[in-house]
C-alpha positions as CSV (number, residue, x, y, z in Angstrom):
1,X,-6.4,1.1,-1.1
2,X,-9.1,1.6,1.5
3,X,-7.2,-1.0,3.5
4,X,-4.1,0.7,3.1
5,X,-5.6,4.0,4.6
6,X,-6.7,1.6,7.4
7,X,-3.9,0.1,8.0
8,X,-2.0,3.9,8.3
9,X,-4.8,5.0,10.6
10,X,-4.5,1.9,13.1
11,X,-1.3,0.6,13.2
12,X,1.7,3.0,11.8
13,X,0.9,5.9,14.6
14,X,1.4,8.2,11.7
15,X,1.0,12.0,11.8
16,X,0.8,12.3,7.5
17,X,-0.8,10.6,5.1
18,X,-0.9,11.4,1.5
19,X,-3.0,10.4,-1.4
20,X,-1.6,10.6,-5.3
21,X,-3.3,9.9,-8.3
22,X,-1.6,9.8,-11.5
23,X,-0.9,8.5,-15.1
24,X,2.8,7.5,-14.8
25,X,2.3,6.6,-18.7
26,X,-0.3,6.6,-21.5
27,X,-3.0,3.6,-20.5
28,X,-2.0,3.3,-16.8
29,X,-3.1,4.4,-13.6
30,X,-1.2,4.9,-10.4
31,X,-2.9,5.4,-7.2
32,X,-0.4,5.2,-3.8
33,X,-1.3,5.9,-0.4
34,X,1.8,7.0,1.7
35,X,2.4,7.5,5.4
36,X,5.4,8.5,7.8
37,X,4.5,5.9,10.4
38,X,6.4,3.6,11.8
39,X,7.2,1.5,8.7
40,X,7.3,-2.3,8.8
41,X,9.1,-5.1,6.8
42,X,6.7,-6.4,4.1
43,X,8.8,-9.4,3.6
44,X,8.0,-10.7,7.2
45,X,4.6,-11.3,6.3
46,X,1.2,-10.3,8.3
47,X,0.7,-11.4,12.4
48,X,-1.4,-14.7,12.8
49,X,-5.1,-13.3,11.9
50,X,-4.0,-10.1,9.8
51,X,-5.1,-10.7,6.4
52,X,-4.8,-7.0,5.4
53,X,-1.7,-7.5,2.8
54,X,-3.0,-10.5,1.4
55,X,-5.9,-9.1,0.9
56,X,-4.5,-6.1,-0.9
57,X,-2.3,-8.5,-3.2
58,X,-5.7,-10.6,-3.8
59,X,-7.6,-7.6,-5.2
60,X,-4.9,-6.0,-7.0
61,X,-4.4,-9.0,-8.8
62,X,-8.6,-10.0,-9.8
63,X,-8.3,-6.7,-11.5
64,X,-4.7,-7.3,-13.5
65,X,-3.5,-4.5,-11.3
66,X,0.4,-4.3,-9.8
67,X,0.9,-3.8,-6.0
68,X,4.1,-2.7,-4.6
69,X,4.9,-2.1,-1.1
70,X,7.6,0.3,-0.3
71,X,8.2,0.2,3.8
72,X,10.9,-0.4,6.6
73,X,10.7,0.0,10.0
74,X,11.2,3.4,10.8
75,X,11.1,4.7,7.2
76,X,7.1,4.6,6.9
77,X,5.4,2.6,4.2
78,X,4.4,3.2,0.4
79,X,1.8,1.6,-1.4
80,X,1.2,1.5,-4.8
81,X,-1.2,-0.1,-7.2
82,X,-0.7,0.6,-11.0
83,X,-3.3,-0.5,-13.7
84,X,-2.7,-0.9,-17.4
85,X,0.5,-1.0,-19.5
């Protein structure tokens, strides 16, 4: 999530960020970092030498973790990563 809040910082130009936390049921763990930048279409894929999804996708997954981005231009972006269930 670290590169999440990097990403918000350096490329959505956005003026809010928030951080939640929470146990959306028993055994799992939610964590989502959220923005109101300028939102981007995750299904486009990262510029030539922007690994920063990938490697969001990567680590989620070496720890049996789900990563959802939630974003559109315009709309700001959403990520997510649950654990357990």
């Amino acid at each position: 999530m670290q590169e999440a809040l990097g990403n918000a910082l350096q490329h959505s130009a956005a003026t809010l960020v928030k951080i939640k936390l929470w146990a959306p049921a028993p055994g799992q763990l939610a964590l989502q970092v959220a923005d109101n930048g300028a939102g981007f279409d995750p299904a486009a894929g990262s510029p030539n030498g922007h690994y920063g999804l990938a490697n969001m996708r990567k680590r989620a997954a070496e720890i049996g973790a789900q990563l959802t981005i939630d974003s559109q231009p315009g709309t700001g972006t959403r990520v997510t990563v649950t654990l357990g269930g």
